[in-house]
N, C-alpha and C positions, 0 to 999 in steps of 0.2 A: 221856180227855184232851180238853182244851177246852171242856166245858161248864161253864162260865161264867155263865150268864143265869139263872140260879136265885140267885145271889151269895152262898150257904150254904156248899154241897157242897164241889165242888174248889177246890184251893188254886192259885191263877194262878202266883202267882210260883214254889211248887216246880214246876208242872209245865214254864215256861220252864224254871225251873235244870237239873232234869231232862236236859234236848233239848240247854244248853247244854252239857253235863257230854259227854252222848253225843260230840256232833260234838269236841270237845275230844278226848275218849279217843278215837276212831274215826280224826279225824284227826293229834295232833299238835301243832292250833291252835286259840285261842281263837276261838270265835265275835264279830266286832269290832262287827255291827250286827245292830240287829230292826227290823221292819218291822209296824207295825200297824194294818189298817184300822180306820177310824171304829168299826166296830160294836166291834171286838174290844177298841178302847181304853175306848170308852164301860163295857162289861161290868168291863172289868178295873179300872179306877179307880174303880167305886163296886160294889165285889165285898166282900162283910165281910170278909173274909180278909184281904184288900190293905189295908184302911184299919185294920183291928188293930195294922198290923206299924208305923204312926206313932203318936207319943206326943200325945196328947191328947186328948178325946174331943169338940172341936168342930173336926174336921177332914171336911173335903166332899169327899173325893176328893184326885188328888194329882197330883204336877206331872210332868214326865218326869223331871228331876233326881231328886227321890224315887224315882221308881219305878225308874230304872236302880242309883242305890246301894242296891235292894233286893236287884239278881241277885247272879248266881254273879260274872261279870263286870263290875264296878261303873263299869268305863270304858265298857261297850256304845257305841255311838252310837244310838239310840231316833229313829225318827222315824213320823208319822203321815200315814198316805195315804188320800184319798178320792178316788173317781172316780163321778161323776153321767151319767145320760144322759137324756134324752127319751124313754122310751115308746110314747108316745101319736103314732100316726098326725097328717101333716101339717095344720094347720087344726083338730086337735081341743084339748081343753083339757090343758094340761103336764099329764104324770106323769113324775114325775125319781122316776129309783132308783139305789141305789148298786151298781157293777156292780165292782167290788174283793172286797167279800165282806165277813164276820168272818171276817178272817183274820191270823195274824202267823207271819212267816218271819224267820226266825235264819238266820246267816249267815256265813260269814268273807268280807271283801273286804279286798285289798291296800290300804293307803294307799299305796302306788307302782305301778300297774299294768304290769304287761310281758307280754308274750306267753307267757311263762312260769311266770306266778305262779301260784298253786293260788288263786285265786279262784272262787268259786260260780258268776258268771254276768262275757260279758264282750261288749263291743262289736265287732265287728271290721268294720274300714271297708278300703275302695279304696286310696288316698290319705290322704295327713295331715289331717285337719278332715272328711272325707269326701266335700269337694266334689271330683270329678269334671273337671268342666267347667260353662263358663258358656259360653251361647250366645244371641246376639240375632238375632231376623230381623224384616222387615218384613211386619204383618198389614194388605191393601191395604183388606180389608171393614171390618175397625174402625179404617182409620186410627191405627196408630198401630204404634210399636215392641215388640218384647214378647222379654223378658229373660228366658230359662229356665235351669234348674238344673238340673245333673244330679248326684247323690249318691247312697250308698250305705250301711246301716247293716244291722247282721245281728248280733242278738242272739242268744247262743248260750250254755246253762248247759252251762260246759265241766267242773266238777266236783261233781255231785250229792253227793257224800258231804261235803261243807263247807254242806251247808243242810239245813233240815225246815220243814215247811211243819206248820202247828195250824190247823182248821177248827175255830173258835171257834163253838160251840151256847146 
């Protein structure tokens, strides 16, 4: 599952349907979103397999709309995540790599979240908005006033069994 980068072999889209089908049976509930890093989308959108399943034979790849009325779940919400970073020691020359992965995760998340809903992963804050407090004091060395925040945010996958994660190879 997930090797992808050969674009022959496996078949992308069964083996999402696949994962979708599982959490579905397993839970009860359709899986609503995918999550796919750069690498993972790159592999999948120009995979032979993926680009058979449109009509035409001068087509380059394909768009997210395409590719979501491809699944099991043709409403998904599909979206694509990158995350870059610097490498290379301060002063030396950039090396940016993508530090997200190939990867895509499936998922169920509420469209109304509440403390109670069977979502995958969920926020939980202090307070409404998660500020805290706000507090100014006077800094006498720099001259000047200085306006602090105080917040609170705590990410927490509160039900495993409503996601799977694919290390796209």
């Amino acid at each position: 599952v997930g090797s992808w980068s050969d674009g022959t072999t496996n078949d992308p889209i069964k083996e999402i349907d696949a994962q979708i089908k599982a959490i579905a049976v397993g839970t009860g509930m359709m899986p609503n979103r995918i999550l796919l890093g750069i690498g993972a989308w790159y592999y999948l959108r120009n995979h032979a397999k993926t680009l058979a399943r449109q009509p035409g034979a001068t087509n380059i790849g394909i768009n997210l709309g395409q590719f979501t009325g491809m699944l099991l779940n043709p409403g998904i919400e599909a979206r694509i995540g990158v995350l870059s970073k610097d490498t290379a020691k301060m002063g030396a020359a950039k090396s940016a790599a993508n530090i997200v992965g190939d990867e895509v995760f499936i998922f169920y998340a509420s469209p109304a979240p509440t403390q109670y809903d069977p979502s995958f992963a969920k926020t939980f804050r202090t307070n409404r908005g998660g500020v805290q407090a706000v507090r100014m004091y006077r800094d006498e060395k720099a001259r000047s006033d200085v306006l602090a925040l105080d917040w609170s945010n705590d990410i927490q996958v509160v039900s495993s069994t409503c996601a799977t994660r694919l290390q796209v190879s």
